[in-house]
N, C-alpha and C positions, 0 to 999 in steps of 0.2 A: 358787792353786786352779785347777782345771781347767777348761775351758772347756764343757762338757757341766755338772758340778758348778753352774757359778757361773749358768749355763742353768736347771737344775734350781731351784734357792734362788730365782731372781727368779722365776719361773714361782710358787713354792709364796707368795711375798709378796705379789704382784699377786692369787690368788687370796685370797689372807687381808685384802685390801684389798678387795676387791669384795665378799666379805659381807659388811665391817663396814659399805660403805657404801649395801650391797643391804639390809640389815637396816630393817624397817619401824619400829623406835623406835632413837633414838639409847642408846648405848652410858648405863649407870646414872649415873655421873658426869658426864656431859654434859646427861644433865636436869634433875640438881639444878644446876648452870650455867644451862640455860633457865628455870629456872622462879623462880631469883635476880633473873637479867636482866629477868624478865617482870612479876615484883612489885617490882621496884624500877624500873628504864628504863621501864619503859610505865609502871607505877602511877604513877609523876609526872603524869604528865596525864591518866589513866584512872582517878586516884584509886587509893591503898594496897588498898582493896576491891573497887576494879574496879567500882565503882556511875557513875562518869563523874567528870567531872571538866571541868577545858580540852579532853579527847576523851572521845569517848561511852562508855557504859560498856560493858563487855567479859563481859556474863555469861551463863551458857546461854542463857537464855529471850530476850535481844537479839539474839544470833547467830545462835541457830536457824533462821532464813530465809534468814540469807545462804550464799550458796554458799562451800565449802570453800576452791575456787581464786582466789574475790574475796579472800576474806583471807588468803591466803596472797598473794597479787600486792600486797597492800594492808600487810604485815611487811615484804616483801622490797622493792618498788618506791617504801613512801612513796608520801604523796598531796602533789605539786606545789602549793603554795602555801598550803600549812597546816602549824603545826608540827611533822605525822607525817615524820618524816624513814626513810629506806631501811634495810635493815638486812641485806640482801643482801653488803654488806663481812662479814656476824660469823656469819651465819645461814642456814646450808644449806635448798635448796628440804625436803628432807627433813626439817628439823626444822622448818620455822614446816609443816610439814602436823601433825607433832605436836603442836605449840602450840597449834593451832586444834585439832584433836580436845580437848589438856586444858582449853582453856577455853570450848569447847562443850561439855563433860560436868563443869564446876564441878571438876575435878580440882587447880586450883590451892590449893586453900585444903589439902589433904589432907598438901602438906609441909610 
């Protein structure tokens, strides 16, 4: 392939990579993935209903105060000497912002 050509192609990839990853909600199949991980990995200790559990419970009217970027720092970072563990290894800053929107708007119960 040509070296202009093969110029071309990676240019047009890198840009088809940048809005998937510019996109403000993750791609349809990736959130039926988070919203698995979210009712099942977190529902373990935030309880199946998300009413609490061994961690607090996770629902509109609880989170509504807390800032956006807390819990998103608090998905991704884990809180140091409690069993929330990091999730920054599986979970893009872009998606635990989505997580926190669907479960400050009770959106989880809806899949």
């Amino acid at each position: 392939m040509p070296a202009r050509a093969t110029g071309v192609l990676a240019g047009a990839l890198a840009l088809a990579a940048a809005a998937v990853w510019a996109s403000p909600d993750p791609l349809p199949w990736r959130q039926d993935e988070l919203i698995y991980r979210l009712k099942q990995d977190c529902g373990s200790c935030h309880g199946l209903t998300m009413k609490g559990g061994l961690g607090p419970a996770l629902l509109p009217e609880t989170l509504a105060d807390k800032p956006d970027h807390a819990l998103v720092e608090v998905i991704l970072k884990g809180v140091p000497g409690t069993p929330m563990p990091p999730w920054d290894f599986e979970i893009s800053v872009m998606e635990a912002h989505w997580l926190v929107r669907q479960m400050k708007k009770g959106a989880i119960d809806d899949r």
